[in-house]
Backbone as a ProteinNet text record, in pm:
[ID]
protein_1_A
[PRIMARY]
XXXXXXXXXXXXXXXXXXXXXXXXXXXXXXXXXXXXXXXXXXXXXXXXXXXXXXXXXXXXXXXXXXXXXXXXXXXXXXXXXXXXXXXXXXXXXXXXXXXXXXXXXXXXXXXXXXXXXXXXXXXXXXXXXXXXXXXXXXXXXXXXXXXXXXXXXXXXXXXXXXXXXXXXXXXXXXXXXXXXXXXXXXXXXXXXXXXXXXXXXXXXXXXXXXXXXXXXXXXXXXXXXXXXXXXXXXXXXXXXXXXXXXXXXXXXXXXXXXXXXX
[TERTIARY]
85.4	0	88.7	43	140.9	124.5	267.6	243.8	157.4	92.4	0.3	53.6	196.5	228.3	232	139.4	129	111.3	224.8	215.9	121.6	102.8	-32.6	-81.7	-62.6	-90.8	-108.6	-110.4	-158.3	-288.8	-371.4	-492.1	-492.9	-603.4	-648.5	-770.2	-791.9	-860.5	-1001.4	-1079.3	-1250.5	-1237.4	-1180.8	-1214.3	-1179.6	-1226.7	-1185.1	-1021.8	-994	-862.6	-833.5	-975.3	-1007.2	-1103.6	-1096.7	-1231.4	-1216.2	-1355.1	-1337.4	-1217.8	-1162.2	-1071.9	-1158.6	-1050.7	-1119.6	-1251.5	-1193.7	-1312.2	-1437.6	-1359.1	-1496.2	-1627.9	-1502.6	-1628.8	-1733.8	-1666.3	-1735.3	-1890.1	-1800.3	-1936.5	-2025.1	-2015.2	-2089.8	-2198	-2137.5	-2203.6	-2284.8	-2241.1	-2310.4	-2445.7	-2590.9	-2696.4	-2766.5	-2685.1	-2767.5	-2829	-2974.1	-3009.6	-3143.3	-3213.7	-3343.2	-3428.6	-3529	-3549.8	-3484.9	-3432.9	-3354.7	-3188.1	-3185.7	-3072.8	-2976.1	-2910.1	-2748.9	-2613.8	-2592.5	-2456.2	-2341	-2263	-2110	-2014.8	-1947.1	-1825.2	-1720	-1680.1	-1575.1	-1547.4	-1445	-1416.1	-1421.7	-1440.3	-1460.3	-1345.5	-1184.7	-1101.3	-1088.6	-1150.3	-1158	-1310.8	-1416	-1487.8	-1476.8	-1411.6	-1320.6	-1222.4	-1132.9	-1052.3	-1149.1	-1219	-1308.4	-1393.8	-1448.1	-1497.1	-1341.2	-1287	-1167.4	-1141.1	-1145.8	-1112.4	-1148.5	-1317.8	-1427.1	-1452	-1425.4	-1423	-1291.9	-1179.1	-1074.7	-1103.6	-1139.6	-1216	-1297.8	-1428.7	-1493.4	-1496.6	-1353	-1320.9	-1235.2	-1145.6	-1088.7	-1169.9	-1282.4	-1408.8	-1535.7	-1551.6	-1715.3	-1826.7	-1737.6	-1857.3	-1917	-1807.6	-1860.4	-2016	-1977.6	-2123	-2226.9	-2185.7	-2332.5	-2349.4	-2288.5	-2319.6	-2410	-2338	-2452.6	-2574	-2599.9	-2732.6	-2796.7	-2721.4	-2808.9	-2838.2	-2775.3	-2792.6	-2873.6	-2797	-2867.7	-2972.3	-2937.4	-3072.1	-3164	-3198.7	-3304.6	-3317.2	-3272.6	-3326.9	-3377	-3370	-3372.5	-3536.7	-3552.9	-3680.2	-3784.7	-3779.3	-3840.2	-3886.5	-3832.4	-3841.3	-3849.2	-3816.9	-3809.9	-3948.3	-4039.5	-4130.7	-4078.4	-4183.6	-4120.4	-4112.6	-3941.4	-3914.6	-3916.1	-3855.5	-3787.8	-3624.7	-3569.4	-3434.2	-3379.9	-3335.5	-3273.8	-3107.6	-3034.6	-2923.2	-2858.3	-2899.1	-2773.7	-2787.1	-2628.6	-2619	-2645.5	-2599.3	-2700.8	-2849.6	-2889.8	-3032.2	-3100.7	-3013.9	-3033.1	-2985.4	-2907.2	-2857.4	-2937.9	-3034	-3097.8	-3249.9	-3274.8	-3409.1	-3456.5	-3510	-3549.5	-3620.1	-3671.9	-3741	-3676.2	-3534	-3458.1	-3358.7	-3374.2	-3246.9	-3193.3	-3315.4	-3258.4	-3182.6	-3247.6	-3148.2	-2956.5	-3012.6	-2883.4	-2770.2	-2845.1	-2731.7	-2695.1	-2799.5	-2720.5	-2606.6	-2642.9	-2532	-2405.7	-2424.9	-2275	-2224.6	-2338	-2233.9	-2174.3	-2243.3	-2172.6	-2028.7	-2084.5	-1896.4	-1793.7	-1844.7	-1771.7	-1652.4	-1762.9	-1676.5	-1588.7	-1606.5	-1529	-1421.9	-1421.1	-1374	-1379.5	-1481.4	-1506.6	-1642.1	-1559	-1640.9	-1663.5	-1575.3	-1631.3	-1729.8	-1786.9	-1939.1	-1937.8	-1842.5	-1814.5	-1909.2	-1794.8	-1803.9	-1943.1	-2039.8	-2174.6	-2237.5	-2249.6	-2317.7	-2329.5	-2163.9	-2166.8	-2261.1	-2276.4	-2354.6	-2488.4	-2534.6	-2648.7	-2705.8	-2615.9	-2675.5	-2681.8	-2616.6	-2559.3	-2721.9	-2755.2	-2878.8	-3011.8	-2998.2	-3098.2	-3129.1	-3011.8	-3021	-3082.7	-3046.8	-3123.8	-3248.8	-3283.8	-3422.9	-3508.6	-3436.4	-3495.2	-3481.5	-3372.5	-3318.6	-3262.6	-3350.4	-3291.9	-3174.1	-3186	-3066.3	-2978.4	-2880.7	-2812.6	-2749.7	-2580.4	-2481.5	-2368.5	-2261.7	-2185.8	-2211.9	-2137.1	-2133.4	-2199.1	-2290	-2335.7	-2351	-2266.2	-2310.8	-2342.5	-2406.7	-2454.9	-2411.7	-2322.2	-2265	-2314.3	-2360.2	-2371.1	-2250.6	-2195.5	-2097.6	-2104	-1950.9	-1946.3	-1813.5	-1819.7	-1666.7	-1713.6	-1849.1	-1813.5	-1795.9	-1744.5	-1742.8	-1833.5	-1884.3	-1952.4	-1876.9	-1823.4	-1786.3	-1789	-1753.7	-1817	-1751.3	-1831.7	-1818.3	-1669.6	-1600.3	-1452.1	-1556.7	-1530.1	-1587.5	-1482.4	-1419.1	-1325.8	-1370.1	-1351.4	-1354.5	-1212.1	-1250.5	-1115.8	-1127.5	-1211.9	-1222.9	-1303.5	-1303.9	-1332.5	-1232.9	-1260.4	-1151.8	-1176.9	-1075.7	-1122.2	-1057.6	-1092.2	-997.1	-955.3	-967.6	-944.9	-814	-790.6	-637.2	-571.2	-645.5	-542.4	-546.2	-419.2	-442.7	-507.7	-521.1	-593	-519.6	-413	-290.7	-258.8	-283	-223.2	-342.3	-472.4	-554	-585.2	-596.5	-568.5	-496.2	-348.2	-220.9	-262	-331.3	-365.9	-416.3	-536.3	-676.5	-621.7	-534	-458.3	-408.8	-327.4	-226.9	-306.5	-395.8	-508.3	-555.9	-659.3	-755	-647.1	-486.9	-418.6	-377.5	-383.4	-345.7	-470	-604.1	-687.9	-736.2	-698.8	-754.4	-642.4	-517.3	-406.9	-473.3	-524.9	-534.8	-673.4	-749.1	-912.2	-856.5	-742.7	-785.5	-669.7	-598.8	-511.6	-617	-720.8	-812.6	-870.4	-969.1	-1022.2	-947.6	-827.3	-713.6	-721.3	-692	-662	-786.4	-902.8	-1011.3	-1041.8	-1035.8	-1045.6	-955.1	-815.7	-752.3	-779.4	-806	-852	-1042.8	-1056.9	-1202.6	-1209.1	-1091.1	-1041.5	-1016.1	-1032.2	-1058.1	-914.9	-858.8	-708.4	-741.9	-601.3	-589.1	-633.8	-667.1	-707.3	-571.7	-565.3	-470.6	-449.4	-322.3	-320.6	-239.3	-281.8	-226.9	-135.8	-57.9	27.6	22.9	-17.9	-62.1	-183.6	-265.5	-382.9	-341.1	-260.5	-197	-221.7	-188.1	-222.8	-362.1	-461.1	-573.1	-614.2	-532.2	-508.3	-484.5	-333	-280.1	-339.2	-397	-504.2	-598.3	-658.9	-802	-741.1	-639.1	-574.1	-548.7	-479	-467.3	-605.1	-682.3	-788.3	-901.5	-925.7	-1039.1	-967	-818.4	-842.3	-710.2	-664.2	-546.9	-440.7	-399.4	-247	-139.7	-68.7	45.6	136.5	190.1	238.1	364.2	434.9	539.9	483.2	392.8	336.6	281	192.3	172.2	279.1	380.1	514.6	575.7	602.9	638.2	573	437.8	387	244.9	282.7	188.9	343.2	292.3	381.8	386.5	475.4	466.2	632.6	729.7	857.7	943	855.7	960.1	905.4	816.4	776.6	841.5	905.7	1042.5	1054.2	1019.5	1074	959.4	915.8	829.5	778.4	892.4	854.3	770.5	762.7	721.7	537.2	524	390.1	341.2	392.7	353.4	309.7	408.5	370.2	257	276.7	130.7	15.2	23.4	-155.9	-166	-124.2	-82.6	-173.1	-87.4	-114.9	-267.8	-286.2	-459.7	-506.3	-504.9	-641.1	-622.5	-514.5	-574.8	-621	-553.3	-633.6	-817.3	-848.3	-963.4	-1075.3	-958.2	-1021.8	-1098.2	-1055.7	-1030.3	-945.2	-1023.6	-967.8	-908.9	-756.8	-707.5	-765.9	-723.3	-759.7	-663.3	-673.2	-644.4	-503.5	-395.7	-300.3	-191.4	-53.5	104.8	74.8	108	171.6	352
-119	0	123.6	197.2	332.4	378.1	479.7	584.7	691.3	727.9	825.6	928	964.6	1096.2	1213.9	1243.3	1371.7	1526.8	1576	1706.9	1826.7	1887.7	1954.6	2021.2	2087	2162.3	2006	1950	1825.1	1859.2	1746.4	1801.2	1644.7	1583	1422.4	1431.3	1470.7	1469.5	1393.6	1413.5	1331.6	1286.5	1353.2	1301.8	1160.2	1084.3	929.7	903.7	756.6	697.2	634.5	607.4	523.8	564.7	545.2	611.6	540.6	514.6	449.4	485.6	394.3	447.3	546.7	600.5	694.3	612.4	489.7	448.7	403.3	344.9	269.9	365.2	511.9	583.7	685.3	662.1	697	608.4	512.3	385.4	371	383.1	408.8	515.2	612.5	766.1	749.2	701.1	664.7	604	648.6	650.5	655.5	711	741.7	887	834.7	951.1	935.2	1091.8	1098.2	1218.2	1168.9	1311.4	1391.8	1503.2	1595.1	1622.1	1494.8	1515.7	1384.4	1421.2	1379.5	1367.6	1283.7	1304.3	1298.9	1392.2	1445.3	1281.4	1255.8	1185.5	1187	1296.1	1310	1222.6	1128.6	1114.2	1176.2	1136.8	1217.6	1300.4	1277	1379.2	1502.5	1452.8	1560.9	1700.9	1592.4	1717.6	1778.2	1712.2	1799.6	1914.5	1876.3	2006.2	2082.9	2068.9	2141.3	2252.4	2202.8	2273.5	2363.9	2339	2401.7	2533.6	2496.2	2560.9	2709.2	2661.3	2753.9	2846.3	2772.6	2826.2	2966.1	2871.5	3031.7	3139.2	3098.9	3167.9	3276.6	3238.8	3312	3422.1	3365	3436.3	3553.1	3521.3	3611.4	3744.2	3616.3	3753.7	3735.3	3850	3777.4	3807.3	3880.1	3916.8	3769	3707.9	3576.8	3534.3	3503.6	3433.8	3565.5	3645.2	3782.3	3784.6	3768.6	3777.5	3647.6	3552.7	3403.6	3463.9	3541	3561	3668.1	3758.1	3870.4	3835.8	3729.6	3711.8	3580.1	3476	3351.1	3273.2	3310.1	3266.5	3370.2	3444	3555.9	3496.8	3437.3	3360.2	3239	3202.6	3015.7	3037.4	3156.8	3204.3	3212.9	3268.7	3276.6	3166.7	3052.9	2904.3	2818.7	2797.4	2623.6	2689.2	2541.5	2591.2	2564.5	2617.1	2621.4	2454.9	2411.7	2272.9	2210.1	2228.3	2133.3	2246.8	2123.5	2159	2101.1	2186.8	2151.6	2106	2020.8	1974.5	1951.5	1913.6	1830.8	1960.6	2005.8	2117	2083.8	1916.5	1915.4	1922.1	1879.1	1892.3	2053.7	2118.2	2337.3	2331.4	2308.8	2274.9	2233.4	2139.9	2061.7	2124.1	2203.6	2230.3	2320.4	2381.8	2492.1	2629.5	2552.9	2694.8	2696.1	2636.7	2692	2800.3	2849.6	2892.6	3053.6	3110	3242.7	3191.1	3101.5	3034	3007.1	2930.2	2873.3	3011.6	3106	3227.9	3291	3284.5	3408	3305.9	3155.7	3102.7	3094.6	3094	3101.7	3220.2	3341.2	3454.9	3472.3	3483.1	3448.8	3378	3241.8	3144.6	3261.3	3319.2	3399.1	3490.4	3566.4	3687.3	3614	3523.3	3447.8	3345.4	3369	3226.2	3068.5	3059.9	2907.3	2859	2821.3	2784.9	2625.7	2587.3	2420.3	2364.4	2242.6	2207.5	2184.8	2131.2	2109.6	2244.9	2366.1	2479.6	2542.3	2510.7	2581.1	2455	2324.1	2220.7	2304.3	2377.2	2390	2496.8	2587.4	2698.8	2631.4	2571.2	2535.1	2488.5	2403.4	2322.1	2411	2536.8	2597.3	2753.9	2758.9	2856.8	2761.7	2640.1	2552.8	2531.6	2495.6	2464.9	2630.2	2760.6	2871.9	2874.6	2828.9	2867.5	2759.8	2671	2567.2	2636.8	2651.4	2747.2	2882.5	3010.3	3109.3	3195.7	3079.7	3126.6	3080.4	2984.5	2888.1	3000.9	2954.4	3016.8	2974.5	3009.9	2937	2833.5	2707.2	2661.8	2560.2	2483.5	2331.7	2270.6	2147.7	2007.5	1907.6	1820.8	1738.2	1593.4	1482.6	1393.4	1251.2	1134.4	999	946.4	909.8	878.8	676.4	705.6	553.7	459.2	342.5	278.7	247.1	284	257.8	100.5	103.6	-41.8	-109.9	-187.2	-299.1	-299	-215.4	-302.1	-325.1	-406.7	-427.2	-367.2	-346.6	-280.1	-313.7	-232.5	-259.4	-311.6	-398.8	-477.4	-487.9	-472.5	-547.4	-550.3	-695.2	-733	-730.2	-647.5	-593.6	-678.2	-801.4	-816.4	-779.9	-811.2	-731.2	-745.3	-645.5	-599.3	-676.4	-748.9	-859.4	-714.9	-605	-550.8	-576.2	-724.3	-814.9	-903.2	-901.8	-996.9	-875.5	-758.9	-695.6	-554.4	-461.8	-344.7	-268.8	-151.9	-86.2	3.9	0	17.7	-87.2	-144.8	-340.3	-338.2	-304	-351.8	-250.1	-128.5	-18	-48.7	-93.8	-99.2	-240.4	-325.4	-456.5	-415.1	-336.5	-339.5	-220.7	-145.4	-60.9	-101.5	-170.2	-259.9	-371.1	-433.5	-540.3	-441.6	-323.8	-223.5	-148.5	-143.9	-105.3	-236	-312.1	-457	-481.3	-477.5	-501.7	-389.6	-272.1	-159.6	-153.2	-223.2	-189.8	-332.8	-464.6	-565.8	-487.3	-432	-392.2	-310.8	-173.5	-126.5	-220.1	-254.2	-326.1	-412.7	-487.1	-571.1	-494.8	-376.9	-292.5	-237.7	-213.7	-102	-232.5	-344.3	-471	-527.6	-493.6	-491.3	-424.3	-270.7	-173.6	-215.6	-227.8	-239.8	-398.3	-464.1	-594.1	-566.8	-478.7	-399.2	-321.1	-311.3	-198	-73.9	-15.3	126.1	156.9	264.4	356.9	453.9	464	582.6	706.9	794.3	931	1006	1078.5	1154.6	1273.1	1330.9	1421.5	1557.9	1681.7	1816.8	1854.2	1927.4	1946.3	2056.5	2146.6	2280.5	2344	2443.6	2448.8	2625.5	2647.2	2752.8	2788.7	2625.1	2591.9	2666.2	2663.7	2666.6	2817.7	2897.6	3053.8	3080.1	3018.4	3051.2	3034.4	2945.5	2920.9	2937.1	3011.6	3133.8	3272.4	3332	3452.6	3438.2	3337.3	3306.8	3322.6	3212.8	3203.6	3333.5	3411.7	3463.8	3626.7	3660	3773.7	3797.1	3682.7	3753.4	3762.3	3708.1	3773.2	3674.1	3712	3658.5	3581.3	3456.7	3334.9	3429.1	3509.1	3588.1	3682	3747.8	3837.6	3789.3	3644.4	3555.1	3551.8	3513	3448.6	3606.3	3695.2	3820.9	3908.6	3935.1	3973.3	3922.5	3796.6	3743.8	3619.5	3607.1	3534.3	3394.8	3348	3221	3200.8	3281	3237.6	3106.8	3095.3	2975.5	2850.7	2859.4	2720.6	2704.5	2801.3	2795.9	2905.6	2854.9	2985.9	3021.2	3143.6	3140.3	3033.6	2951.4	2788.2	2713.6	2692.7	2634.9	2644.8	2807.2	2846.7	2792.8	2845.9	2799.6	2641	2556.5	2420.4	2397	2421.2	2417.9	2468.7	2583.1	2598.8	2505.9	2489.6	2415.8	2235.3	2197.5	2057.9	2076.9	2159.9	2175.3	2176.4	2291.5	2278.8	2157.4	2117.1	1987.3	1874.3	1838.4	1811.6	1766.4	1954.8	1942	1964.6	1972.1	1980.3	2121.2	2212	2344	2439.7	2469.8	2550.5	2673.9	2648.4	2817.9	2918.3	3027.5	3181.4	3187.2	3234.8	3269.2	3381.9	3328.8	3421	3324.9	3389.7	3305.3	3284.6	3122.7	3129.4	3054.2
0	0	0	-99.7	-73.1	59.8	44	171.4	210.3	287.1	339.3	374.8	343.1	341.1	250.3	289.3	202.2	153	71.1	70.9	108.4	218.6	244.4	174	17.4	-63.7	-161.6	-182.2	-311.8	-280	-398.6	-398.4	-484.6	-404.2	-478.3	-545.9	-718.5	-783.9	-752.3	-764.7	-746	-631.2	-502.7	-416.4	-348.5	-420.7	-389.5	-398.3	-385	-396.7	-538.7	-596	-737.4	-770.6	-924.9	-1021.6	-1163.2	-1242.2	-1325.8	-1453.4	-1486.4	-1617.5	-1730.9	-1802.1	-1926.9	-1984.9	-2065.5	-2148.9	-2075	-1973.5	-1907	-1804.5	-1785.5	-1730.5	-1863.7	-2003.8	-2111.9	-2126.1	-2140.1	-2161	-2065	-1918.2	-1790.7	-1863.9	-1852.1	-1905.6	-2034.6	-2142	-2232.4	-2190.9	-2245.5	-2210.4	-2100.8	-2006.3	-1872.9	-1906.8	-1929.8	-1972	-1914.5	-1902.5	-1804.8	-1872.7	-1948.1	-2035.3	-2080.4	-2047.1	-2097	-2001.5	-1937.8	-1845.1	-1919.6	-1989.8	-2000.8	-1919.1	-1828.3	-1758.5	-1857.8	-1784.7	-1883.3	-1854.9	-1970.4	-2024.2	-1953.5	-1837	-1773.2	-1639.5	-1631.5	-1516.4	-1405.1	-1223.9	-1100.8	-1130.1	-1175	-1137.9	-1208.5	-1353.9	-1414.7	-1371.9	-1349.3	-1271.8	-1163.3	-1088.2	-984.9	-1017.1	-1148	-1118.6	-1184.1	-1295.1	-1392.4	-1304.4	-1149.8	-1026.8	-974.3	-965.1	-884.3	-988	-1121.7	-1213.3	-1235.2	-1201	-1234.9	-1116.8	-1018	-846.5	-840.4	-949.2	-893	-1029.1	-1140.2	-1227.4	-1171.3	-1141.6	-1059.2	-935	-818.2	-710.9	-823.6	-969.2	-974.2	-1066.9	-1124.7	-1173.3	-1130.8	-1050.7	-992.4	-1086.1	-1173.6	-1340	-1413.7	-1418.2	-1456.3	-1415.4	-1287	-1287	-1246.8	-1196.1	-1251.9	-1381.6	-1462.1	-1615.1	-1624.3	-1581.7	-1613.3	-1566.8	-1432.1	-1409	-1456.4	-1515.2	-1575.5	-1751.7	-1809.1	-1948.1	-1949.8	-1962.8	-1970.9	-1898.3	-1773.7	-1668.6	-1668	-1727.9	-1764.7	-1874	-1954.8	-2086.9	-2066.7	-1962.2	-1933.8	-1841.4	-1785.6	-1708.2	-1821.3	-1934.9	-2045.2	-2125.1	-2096.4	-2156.5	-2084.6	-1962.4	-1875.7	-1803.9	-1781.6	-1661.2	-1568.5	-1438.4	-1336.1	-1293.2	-1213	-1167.9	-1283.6	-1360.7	-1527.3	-1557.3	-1510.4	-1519.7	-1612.2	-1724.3	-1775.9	-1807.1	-1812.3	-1796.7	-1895.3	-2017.8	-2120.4	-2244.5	-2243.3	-2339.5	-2510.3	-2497.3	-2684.2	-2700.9	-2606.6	-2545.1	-2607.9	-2542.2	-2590.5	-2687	-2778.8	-2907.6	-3004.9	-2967	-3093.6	-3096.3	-2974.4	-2974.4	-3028.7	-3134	-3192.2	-3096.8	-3059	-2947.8	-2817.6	-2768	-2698.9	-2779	-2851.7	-2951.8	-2853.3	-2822.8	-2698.7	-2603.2	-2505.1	-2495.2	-2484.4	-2579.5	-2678.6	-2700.2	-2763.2	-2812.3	-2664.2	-2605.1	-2529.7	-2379.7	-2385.4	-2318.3	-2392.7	-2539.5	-2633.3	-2643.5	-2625	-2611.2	-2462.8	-2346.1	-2221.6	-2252.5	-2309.2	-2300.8	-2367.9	-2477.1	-2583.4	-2511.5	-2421	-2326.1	-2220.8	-2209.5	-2097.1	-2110.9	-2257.8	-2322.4	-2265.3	-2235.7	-2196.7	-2311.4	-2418.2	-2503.2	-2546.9	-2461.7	-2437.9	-2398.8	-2477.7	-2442.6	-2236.4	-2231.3	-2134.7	-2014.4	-2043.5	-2011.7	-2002.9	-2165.8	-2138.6	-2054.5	-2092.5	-1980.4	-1809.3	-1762.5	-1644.5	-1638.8	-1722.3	-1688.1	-1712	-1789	-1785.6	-1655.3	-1655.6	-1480.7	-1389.3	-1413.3	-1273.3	-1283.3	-1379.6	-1402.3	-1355.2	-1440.9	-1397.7	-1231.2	-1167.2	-1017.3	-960	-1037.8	-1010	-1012	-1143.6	-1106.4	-1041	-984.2	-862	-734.2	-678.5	-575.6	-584.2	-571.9	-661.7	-558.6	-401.8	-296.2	-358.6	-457.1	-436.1	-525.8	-450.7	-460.1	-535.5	-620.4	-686.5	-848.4	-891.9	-961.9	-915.4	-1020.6	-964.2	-1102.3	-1080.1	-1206.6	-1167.2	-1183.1	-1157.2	-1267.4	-1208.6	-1290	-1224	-1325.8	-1248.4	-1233.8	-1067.5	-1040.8	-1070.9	-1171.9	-1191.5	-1129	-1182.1	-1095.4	-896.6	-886	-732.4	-694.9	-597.8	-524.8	-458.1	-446	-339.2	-251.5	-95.4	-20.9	118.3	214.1	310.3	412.3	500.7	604.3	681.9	751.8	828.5	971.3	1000.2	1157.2	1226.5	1311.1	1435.2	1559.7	1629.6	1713.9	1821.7	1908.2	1962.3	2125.2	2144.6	2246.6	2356.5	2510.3	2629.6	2692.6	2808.2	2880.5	3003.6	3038.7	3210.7	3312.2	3383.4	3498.5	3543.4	3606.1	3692	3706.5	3552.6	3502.2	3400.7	3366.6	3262.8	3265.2	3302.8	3359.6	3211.5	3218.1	3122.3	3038	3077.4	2942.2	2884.3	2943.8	2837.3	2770.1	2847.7	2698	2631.3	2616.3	2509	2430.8	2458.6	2382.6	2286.9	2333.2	2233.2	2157.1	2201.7	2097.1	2039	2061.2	1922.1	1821.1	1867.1	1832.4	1687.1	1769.9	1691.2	1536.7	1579.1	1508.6	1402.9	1424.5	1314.6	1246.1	1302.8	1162.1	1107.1	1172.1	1060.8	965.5	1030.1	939.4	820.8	831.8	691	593.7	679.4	603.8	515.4	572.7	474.8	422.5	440.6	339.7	217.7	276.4	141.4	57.2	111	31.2	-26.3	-12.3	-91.8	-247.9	-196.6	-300.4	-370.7	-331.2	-456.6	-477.4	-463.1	-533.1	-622.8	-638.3	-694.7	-825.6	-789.1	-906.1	-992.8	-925.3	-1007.4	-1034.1	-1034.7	-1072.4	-1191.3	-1214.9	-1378.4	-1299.2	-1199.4	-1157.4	-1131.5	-1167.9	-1136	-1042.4	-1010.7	-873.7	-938.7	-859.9	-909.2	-891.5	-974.8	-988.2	-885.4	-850.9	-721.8	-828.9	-795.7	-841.5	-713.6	-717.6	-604.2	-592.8	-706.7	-621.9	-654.7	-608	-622.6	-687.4	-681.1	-774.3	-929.8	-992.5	-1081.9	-1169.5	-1064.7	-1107.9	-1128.4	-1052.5	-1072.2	-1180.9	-1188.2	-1318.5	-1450.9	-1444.4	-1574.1	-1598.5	-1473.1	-1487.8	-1502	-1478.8	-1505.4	-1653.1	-1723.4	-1865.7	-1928.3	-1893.5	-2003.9	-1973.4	-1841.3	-1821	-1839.8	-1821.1	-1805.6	-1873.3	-1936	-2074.2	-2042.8	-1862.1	-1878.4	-1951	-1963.7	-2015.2	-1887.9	-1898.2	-1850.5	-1762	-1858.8	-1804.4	-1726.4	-1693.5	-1616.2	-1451.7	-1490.6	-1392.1	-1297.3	-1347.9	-1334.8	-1238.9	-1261.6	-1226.2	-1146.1	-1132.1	-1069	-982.4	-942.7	-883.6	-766.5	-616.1	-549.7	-582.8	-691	-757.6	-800.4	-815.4	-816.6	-794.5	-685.4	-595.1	-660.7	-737.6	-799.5	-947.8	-934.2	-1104.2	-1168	-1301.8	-1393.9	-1467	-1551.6	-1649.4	-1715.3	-1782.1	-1906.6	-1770.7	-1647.4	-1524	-1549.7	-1547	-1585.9	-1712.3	-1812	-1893.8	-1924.4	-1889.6	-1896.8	-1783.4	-1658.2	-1589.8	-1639.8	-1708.1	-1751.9	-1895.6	-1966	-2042.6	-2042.1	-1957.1	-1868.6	-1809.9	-1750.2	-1651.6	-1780.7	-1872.8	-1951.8	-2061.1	-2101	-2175.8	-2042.9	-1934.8	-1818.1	-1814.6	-1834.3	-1799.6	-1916.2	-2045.3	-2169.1	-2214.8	-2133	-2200.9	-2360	-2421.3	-2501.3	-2476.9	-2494.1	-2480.9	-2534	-2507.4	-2590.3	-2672.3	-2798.6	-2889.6	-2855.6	-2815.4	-2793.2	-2746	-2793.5	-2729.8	-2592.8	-2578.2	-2423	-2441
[MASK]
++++++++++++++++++++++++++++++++++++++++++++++++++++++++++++++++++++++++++++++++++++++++++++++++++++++++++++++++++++++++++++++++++++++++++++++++++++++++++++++++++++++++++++++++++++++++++++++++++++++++++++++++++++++++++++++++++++++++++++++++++++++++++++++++++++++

């Protein structure tokens, strides 16, 4: 079993320890479908950073999502009745009388450059969950989680304690002692379930920096060398450092750059 030490700035993609592989969480996803609700193609780690993404996006423009609510969810009020949420962005795509709609979430992506289906899906879901909850705050997607496990419960039997024959540091120190050998044997059986299950480790980011840097790129234009210079990020290398990190996240999370050198 690997080691459990770990960098306090890493960051373990989807949460979990394991998640279905690429193809097999495609094919999962493939036809889970519910009227007009399509779950997205992406693995847990990738909608995780895809959330992280949009989260430092957002803290660094809070226009973003006021714009989602003053353009497109004022268009989505005009068309969904009330409690029909709509979810799957080919869904707004193919429908003729969503087409207001449709334009004014593609011009939103336009100004923001998040013009990946990916990208309008999130806004969709994230207007939709509005006009369900018109408190609700932030980004929301909604994905069918695949790859989970069957598995059984951790049980240990640690004994009783006689007072009588065994002082009460001797039996603390057993039933410690006992509750860490069976808790390494379950989880080692689990991890070698998982992997004889098809499922891979989720991937870990090591800095959550990352995710700055590539919302400053894509949302507000700066340049990799500017990042690099005037923002406290030095100590993690050189300019080419930046660059290859935003680089890496958005094919990552399957983002399209902006139209400009990095």
């Amino acid at each position: 079993m690997k080691s459990r030490n770990k960098s306090k700035k890493s960051i373990r993609l989807g949460g979990g320890e394991f998640e279905a592989a690429g193809s097999e969480a495609r094919l999962a996803y493939e036809g889970a479908r519910v009227g007009a609700v399509t779950a997205s193609t992406a693995p847990q780690s990738v909608q995780h950073a895809r959330l992280l993404f949009l989260n430092a996006a957002a803290e660094l423009e809070a226009s973003i999502l006021e714009s989602l609510r003053a353009g497109p969810y004022q268009a989505l009020l005009t068309v969904s009745k009330p409690g029909r949420l709509l979810f799957d962005w080919r869904h707004v795509e193919n429908v003729v009388e969503l087409r207001g709609l449709r334009n004014s979430l593609k011009k939103w992506a336009a100004r923001w450059y998040l013009i990946d289906p990916w990208c309008l899906e999130w806004a969709l879901q994230t207007i939709s969950m509005w006009s369900l909850n018109p408190n609700f705050r932030g980004w929301f997607h909604n994905a069918i989680a695949v790859g989970r496990l069957e598995t059984e419960n951790l049980t240990v039997d640690l004994g009783r304690w006689d007072p009588s024959r065994e002082s009460r540091d001797g039996f603390e120190a057993k039933a410690k002692a006992w509750f860490e050998h069976a808790l390494k044997e379950y989880c080692d059986a689990v991890e070698a379930q998982s992997i004889g299950a098809g499922l891979k480790r989720t991937p870990e980011k090591r800095s959550r920096e990352h995710f700055a840097w590539l919302a400053r790129f894509q949302i507000r234009g700066e340049k990799p060398a500017d990042i690099w210079r005037f923002h406290p990020v030095r100590h993690h290398g050189s300019r080419r450092a930046v660059e290859k990190a935003i680089k890496d996240l958005a094919q990552f999370i399957g983002l399209t750059l902006r139209d400009r050198p990095i």
